[in-house]
ChimeraX commands (.cxc) that place a marker at each C-alpha (Angstrom):
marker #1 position -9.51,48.28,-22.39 radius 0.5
marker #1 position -5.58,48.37,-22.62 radius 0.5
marker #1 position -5.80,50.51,-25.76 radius 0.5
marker #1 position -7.74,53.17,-23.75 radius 0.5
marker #1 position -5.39,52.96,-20.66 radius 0.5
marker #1 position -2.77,53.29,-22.84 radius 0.5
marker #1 position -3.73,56.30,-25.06 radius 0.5
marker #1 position -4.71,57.84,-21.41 radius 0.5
marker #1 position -1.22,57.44,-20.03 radius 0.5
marker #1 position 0.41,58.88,-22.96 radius 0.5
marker #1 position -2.00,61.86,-22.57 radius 0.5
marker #1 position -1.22,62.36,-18.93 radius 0.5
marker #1 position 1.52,63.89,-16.97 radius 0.5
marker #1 position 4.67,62.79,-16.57 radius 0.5
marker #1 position 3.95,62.13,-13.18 radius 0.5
marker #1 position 0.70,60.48,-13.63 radius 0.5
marker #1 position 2.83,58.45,-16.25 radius 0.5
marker #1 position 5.40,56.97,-13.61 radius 0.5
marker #1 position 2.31,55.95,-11.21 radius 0.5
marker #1 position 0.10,54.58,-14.22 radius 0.5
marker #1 position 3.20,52.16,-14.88 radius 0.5
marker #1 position 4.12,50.64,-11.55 radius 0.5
marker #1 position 0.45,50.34,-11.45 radius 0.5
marker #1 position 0.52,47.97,-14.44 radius 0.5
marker #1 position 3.68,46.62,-13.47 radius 0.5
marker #1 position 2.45,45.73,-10.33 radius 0.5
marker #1 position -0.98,44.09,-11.31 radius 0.5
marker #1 position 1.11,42.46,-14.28 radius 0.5
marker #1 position 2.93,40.85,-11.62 radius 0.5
marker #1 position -0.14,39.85,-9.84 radius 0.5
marker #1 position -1.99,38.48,-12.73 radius 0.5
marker #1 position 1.35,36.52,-13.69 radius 0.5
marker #1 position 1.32,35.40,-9.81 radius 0.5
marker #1 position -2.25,34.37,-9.94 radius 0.5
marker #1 position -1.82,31.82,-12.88 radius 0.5
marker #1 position 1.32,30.40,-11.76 radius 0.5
marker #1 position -0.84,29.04,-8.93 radius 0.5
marker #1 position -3.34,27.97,-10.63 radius 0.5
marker #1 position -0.80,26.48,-13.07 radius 0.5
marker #1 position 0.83,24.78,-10.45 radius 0.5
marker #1 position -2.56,23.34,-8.47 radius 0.5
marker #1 position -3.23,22.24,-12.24 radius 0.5
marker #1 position -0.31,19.67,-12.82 radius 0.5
marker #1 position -0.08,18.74,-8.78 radius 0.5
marker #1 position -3.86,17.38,-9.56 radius 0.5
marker #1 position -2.95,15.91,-12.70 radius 0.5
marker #1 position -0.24,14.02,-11.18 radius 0.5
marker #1 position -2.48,12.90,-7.78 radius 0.5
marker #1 position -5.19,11.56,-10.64 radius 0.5
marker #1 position -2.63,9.61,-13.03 radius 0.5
marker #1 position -0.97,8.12,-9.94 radius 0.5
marker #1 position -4.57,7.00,-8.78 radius 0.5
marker #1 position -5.54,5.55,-12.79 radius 0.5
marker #1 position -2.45,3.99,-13.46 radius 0.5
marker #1 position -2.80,1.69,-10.05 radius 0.5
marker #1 position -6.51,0.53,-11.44 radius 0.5
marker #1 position -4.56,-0.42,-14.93 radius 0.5
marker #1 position -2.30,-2.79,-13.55 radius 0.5
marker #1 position -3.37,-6.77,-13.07 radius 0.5
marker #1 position -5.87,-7.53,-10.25 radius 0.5
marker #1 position -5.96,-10.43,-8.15 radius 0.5
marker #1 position -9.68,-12.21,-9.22 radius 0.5
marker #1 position -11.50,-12.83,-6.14 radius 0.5
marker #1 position -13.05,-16.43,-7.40 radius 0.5
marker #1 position -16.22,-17.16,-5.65 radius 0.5
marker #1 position -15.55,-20.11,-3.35 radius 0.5
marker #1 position -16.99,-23.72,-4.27 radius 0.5
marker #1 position -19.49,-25.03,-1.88 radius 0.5
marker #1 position -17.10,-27.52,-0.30 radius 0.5
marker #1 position -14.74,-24.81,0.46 radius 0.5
marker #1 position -17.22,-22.52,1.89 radius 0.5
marker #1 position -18.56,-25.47,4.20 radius 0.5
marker #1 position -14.70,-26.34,4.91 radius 0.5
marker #1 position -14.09,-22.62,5.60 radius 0.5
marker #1 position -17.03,-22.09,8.16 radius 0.5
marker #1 position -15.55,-24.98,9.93 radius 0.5
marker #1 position -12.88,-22.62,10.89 radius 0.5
marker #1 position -12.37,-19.90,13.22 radius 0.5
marker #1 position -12.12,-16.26,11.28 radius 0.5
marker #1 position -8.10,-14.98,11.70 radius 0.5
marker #1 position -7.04,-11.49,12.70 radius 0.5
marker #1 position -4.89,-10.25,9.91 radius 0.5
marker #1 position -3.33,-6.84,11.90 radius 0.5
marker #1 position -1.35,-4.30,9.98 radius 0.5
marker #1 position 1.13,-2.06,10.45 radius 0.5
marker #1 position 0.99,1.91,9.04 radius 0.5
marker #1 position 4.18,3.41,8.28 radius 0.5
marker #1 position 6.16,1.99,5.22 radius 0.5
marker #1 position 4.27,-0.94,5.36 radius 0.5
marker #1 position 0.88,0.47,4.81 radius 0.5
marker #1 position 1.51,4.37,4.17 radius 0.5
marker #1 position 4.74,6.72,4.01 radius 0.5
marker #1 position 4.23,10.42,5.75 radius 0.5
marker #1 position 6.96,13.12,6.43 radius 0.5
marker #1 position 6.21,16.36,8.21 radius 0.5
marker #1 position 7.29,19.89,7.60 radius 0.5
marker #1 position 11.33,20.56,7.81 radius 0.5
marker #1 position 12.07,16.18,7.72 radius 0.5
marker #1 position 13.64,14.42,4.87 radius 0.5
marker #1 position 11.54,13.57,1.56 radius 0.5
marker #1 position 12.18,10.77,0.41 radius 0.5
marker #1 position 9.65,11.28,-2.57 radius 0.5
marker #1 position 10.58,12.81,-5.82 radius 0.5
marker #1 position 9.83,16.74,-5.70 radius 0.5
marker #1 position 6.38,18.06,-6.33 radius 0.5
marker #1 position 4.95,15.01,-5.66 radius 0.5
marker #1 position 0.99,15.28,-3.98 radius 0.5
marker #1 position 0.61,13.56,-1.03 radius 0.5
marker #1 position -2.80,11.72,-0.77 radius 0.5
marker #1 position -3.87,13.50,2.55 radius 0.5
marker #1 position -2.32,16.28,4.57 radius 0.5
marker #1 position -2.58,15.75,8.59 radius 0.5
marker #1 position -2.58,18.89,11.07 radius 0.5
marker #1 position -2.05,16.89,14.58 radius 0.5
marker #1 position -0.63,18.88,17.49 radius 0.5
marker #1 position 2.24,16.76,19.45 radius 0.5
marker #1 position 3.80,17.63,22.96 radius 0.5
marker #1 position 1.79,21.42,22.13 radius 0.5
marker #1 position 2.88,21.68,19.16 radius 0.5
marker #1 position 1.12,21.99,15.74 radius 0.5
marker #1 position 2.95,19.42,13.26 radius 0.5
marker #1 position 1.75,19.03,9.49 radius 0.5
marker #1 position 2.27,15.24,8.13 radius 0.5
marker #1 position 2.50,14.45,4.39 radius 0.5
marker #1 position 1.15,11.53,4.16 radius 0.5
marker #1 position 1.38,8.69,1.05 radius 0.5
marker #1 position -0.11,5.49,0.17 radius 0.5
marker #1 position 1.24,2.76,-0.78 radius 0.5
marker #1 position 0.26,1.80,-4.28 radius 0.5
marker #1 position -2.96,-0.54,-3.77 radius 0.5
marker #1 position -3.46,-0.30,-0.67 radius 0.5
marker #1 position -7.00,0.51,-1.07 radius 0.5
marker #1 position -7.77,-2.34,-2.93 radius 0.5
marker #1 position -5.93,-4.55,-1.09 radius 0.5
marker #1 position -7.47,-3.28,2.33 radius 0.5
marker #1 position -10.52,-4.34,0.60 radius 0.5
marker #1 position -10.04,-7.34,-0.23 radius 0.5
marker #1 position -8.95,-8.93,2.64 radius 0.5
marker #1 position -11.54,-7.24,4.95 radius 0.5
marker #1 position -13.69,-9.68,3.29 radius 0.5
marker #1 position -11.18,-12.85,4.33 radius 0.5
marker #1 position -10.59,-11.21,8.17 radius 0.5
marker #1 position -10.79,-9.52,10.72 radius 0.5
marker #1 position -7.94,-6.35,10.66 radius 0.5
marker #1 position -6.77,-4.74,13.19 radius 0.5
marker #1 position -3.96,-1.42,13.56 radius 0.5
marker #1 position -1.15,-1.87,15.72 radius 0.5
marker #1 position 1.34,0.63,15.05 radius 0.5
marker #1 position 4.36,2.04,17.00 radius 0.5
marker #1 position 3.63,5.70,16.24 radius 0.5
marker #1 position 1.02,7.86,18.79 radius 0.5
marker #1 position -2.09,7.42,18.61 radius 0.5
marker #1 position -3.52,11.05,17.58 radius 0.5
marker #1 position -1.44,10.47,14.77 radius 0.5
marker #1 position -2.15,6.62,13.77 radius 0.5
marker #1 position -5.94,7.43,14.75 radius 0.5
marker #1 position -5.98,9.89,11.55 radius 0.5
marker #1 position -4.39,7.60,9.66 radius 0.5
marker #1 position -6.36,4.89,10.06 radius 0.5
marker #1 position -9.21,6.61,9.40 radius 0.5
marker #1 position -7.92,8.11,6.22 radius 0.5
marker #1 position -7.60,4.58,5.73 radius 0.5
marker #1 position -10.97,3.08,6.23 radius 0.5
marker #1 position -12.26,6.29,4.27 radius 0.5
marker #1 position -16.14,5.94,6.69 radius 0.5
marker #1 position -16.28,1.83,6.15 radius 0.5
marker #1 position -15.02,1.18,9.44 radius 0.5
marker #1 position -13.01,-2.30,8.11 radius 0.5
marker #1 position -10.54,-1.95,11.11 radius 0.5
marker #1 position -12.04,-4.06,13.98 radius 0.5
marker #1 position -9.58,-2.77,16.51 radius 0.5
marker #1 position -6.61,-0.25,17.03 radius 0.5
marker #1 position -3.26,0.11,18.56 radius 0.5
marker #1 position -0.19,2.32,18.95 radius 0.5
marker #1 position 2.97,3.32,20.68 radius 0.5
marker #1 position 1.54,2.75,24.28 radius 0.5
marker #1 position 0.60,-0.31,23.16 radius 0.5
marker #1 position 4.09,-1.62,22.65 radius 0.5
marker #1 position 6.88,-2.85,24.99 radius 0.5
marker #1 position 9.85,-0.29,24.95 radius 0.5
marker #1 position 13.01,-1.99,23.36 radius 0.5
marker #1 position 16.33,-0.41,22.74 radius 0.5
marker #1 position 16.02,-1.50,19.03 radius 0.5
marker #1 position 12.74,0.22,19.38 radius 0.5
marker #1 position 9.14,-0.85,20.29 radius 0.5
marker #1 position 7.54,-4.86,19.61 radius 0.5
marker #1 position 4.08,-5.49,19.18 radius 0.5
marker #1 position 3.21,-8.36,21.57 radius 0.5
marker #1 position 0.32,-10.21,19.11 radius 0.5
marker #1 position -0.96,-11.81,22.53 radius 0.5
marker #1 position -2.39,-9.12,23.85 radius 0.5
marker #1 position -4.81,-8.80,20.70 radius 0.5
marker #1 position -5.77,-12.75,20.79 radius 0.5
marker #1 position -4.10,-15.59,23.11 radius 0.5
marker #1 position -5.28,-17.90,20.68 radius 0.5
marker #1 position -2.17,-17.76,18.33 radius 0.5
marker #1 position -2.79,-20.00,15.86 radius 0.5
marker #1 position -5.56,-17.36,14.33 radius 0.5
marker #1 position -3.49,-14.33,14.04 radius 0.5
marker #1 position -0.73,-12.81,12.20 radius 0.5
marker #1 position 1.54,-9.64,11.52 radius 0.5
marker #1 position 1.99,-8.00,8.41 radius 0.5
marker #1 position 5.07,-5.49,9.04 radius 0.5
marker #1 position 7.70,-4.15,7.61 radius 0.5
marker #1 position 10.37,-4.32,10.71 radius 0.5
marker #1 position 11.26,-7.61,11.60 radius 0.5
marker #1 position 12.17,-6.45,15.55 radius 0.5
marker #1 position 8.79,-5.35,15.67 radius 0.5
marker #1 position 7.72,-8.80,16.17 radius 0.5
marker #1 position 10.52,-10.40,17.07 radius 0.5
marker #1 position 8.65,-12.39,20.31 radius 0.5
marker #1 position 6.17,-13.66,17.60 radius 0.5
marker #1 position 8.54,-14.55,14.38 radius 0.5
marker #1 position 5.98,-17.93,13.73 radius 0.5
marker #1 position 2.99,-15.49,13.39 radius 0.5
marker #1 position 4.08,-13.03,10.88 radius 0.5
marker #1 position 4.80,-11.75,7.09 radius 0.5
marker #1 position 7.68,-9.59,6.59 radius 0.5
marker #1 position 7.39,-6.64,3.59 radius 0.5
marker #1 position 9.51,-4.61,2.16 radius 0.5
marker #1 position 9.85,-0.57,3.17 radius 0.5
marker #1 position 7.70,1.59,1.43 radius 0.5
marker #1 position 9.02,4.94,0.85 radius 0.5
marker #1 position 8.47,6.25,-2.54 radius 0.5
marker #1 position 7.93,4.34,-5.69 radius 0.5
marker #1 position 5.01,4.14,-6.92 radius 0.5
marker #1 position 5.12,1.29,-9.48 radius 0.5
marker #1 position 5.24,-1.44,-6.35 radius 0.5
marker #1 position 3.14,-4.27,-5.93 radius 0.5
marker #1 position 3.91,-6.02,-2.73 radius 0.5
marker #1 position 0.60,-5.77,-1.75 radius 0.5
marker #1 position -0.89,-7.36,-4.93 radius 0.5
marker #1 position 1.80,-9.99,-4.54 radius 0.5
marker #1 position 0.67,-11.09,-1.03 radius 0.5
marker #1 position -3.28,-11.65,-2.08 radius 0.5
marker #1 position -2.59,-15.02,-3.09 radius 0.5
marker #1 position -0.91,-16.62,-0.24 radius 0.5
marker #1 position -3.61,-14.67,2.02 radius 0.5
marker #1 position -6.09,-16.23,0.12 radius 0.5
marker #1 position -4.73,-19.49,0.68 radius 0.5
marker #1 position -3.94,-18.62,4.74 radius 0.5
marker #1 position -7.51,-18.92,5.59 radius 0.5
marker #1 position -8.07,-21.87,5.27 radius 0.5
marker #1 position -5.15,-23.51,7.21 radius 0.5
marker #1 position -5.86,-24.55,11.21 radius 0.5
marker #1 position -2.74,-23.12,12.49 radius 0.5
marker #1 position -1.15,-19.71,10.14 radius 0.5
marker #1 position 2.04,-21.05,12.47 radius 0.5
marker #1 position 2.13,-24.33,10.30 radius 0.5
marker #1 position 2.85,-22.31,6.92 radius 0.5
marker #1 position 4.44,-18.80,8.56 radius 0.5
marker #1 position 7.49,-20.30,10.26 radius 0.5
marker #1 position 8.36,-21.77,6.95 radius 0.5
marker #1 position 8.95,-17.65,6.07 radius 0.5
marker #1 position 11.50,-17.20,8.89 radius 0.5
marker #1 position 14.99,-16.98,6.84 radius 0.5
marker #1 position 13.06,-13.98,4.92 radius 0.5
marker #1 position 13.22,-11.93,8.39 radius 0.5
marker #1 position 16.41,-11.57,8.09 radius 0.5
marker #1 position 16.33,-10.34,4.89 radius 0.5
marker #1 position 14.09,-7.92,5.18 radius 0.5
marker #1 position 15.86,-6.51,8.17 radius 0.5
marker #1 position 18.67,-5.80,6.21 radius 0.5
marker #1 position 16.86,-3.41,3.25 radius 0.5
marker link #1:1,2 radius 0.2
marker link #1:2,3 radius 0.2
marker link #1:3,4 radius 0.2
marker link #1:4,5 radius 0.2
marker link #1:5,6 radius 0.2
marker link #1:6,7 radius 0.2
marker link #1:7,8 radius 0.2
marker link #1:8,9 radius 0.2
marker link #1:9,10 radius 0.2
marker link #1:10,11 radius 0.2
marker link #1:11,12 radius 0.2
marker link #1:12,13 radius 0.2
marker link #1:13,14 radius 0.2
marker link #1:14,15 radius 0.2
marker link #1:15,16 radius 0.2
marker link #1:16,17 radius 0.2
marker link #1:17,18 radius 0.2
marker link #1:18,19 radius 0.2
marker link #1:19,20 radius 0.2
marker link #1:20,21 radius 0.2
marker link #1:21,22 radius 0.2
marker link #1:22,23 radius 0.2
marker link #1:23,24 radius 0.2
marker link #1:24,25 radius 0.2
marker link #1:25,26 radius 0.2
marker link #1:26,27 radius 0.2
marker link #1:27,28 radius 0.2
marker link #1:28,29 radius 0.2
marker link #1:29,30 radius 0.2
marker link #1:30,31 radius 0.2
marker link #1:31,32 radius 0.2
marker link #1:32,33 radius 0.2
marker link #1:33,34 radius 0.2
marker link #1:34,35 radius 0.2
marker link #1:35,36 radius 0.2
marker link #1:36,37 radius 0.2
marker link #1:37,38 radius 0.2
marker link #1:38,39 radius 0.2
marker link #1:39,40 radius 0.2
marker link #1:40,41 radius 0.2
marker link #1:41,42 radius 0.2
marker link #1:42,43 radius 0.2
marker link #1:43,44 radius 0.2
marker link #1:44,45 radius 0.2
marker link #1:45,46 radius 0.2
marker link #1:46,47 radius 0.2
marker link #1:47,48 radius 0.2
marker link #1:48,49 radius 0.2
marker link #1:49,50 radius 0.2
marker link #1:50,51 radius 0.2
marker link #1:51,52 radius 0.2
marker link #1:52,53 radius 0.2
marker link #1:53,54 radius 0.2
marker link #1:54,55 radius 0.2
marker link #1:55,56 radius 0.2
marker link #1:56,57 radius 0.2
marker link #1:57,58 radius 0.2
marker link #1:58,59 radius 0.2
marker link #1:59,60 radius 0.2
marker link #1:60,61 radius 0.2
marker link #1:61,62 radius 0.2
marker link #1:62,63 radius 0.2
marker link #1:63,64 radius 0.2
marker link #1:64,65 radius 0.2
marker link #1:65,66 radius 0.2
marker link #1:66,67 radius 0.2
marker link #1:67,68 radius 0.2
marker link #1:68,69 radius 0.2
marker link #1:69,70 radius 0.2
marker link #1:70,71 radius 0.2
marker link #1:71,72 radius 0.2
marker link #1:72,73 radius 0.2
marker link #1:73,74 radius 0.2
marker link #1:74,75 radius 0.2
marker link #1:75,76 radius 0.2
marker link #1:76,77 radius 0.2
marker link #1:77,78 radius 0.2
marker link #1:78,79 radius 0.2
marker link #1:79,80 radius 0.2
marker link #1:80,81 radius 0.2
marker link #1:81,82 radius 0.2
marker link #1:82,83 radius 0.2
marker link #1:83,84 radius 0.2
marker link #1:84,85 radius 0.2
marker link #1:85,86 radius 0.2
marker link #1:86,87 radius 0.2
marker link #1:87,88 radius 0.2
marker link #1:88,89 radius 0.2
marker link #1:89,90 radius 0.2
marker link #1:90,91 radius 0.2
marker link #1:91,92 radius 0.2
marker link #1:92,93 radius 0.2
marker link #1:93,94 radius 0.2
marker link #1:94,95 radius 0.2
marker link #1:95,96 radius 0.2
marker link #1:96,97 radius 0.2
marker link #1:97,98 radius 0.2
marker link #1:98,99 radius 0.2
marker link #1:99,100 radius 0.2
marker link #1:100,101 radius 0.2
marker link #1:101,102 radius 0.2
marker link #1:102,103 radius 0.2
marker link #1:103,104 radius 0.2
marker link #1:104,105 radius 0.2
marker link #1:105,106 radius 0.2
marker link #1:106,107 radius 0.2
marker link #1:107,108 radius 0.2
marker link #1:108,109 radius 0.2
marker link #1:109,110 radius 0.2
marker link #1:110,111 radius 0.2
marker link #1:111,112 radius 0.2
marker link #1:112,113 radius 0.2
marker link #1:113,114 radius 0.2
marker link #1:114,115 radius 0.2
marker link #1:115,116 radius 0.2
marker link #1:116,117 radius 0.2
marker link #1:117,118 radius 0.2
marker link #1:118,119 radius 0.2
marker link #1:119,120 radius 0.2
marker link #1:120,121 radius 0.2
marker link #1:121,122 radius 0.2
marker link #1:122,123 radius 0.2
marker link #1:123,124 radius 0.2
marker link #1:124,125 radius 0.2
marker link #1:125,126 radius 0.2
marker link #1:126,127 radius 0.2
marker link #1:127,128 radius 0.2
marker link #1:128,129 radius 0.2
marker link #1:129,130 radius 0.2
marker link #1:130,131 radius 0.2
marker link #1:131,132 radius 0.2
marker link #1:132,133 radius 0.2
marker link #1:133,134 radius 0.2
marker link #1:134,135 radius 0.2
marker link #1:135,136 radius 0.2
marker link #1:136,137 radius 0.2
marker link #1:137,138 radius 0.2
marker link #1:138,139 radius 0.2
marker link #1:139,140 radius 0.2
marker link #1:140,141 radius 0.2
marker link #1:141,142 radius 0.2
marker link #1:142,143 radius 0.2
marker link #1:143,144 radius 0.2
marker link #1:144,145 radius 0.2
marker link #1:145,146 radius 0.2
marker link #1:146,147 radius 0.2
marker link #1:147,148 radius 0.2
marker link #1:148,149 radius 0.2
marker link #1:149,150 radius 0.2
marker link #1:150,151 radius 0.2
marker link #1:151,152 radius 0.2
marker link #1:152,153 radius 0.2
marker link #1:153,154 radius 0.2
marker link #1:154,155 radius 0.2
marker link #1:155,156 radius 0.2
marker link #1:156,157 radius 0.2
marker link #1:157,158 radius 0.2
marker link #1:158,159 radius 0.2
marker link #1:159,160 radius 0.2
marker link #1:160,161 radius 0.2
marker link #1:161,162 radius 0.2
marker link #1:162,163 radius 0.2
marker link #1:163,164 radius 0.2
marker link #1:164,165 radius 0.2
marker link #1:165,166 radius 0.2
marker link #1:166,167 radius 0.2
marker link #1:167,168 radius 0.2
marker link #1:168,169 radius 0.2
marker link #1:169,170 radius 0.2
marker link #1:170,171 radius 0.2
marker link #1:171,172 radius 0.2
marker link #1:172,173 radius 0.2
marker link #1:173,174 radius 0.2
marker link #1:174,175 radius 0.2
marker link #1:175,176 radius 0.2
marker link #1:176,177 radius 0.2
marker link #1:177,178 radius 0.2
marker link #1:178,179 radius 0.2
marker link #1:179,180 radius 0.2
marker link #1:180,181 radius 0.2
marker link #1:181,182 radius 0.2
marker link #1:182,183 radius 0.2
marker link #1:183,184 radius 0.2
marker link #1:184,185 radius 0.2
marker link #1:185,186 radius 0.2
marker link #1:186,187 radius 0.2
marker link #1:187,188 radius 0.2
marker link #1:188,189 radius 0.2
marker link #1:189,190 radius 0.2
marker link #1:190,191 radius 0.2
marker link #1:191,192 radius 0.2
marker link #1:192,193 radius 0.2
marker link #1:193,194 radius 0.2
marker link #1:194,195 radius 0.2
marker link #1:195,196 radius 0.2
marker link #1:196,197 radius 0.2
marker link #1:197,198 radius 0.2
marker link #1:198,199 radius 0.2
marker link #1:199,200 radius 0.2
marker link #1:200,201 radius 0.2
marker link #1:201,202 radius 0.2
marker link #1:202,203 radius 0.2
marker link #1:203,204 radius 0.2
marker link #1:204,205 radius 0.2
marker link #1:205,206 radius 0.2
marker link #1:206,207 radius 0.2
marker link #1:207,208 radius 0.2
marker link #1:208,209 radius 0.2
marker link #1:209,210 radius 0.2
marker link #1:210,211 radius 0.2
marker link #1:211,212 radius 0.2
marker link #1:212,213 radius 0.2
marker link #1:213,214 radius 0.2
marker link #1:214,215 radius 0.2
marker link #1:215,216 radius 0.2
marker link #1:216,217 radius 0.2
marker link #1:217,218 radius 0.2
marker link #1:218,219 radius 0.2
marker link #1:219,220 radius 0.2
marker link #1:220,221 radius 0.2
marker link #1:221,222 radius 0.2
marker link #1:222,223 radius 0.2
marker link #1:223,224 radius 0.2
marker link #1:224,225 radius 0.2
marker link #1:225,226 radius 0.2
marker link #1:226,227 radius 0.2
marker link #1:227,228 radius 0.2
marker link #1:228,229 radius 0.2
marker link #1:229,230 radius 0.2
marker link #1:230,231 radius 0.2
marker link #1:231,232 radius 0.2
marker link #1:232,233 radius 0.2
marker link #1:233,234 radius 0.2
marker link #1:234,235 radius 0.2
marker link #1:235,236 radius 0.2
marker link #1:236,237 radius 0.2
marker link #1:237,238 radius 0.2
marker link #1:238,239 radius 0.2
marker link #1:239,240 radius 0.2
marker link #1:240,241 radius 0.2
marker link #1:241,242 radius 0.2
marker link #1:242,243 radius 0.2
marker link #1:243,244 radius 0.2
marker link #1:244,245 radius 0.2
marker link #1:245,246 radius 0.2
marker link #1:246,247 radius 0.2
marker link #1:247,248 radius 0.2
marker link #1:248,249 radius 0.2
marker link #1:249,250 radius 0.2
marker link #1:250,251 radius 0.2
marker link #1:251,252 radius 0.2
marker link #1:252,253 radius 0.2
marker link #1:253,254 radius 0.2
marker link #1:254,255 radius 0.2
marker link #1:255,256 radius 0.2
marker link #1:256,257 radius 0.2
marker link #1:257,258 radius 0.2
marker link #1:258,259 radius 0.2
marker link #1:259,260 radius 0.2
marker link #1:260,261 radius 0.2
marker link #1:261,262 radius 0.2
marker link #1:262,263 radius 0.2
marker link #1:263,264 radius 0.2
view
């Protein structure tokens, strides 16, 4: 087909000549356009799927069947509320024209379109490596719940990103939710369950819970590297939590890591 255009354009006019090569020129350009997107789509997939494999090819935390005397010991005690915060504890997201902390190029695992104060705002939106196996996991040791500081038409996307149709959180809450502080906003745990010796917070920002301190489990920020594993790391100590009568007696032992973890 391109020896026959090209044996017609040297045939034809001059004028005919000049057309018949922007022409090709500008379909050349097309066609070159064309596969650089599909070039492009190509390795921003291939990245998404080795960042997904390579988390299912590190060590797993074995989920030993529990003996009989610890199953009778643990229906002796009441189920705990594990709640869980979103951003960098959970899931990083930036939105169009904000900083990136993520190296360029990098897929995000979902793409929100939420509209805020009127106006249509697109959120990039990564997970934190293991996070769905970790969410799975301890749905089977409690009961989760959301609280995060951020609005709720954006958390509620989130979190159901999150649950991907299982529906493993048993309760939600955001930014209204919170008591305004000039540090920022703290998530009061007793207005999920008065009963605190059953519940705890798994957060990032020490302030955050900084009227509950006994009742929670600091974590490092999550921003962008994607060989962490401070969600593995916790699985053993969570398995462990359950069975204790109070999560006060062993979580106010963690209280010179608040500190800590404030300052990273």
């Amino acid at each position: 087909m391109l020896c026959r255009l090209h044996s017609a354009i040297k045939s034809a006019s001059p004028n005919i000549k000049i057309v018949a090569f922007v022409a090709t020129k500008m379909l050349f350009g097309i066609a070159c356009s064309f596969l650089t997107r599909i070039y492009n789509m190509m390795v921003l997939f291939m990245r998404l799927h080795i960042r997904k494999v390579a988390q299912y090819q590190t060590v797993r935390y074995y989920n030993v069947p529990l003996s009989p005397s610890n199953e009778m010991r643990l229906g002796l005690l009441k189920r705990k509320t594990m709640v869980l915060d979103l951003d960098e504890t959970l899931i990083h997201s930036h939105h169009d024209g904000s900083y990136q902390p993520v190296p360029p190029k990098t897929p995000p695992d979902f793409v929100l379109r939420v509209t805020i104060e009127r106006r249509p705002v697109r959120f990039f939106v990564y997970k934190r490596p293991h996070v769905d196996y970790f969410l799975k996991i301890v749905s089977q040791w409690y009961d989760l719940v959301i609280f995060t500081a951020s609005l709720e038409i954006y958390g509620t996307v989130v979190a159901d990103k999150l649950e991907n149709k299982k529906s493993i959180f048993q309760r939600r809450f955001f930014r209204q939710h919170c008591a305004a502080d000039f540090n920022g906003y703290i998530k009061d745990l007793s207005m999920i369950s008065p009963d605190l010796s059953s519940i705890f917070i798994l957060d990032n920002s020490p302030s955050a819970y900084k009227w509950n301190p006994d009742n929670a489990i600091p974590i490092t920020s999550w921003f962008s590297d994607f060989h962490d594993t401070a969600l593995l790391d916790l699985l053993p100590m969570l398995d462990a939590l359950r069975f204790t009568n109070d999560v006060r007696s062993i979580l106010s032992r963690n209280l010179h890591l608040h500190l800590l973890y404030s300052t990273k």
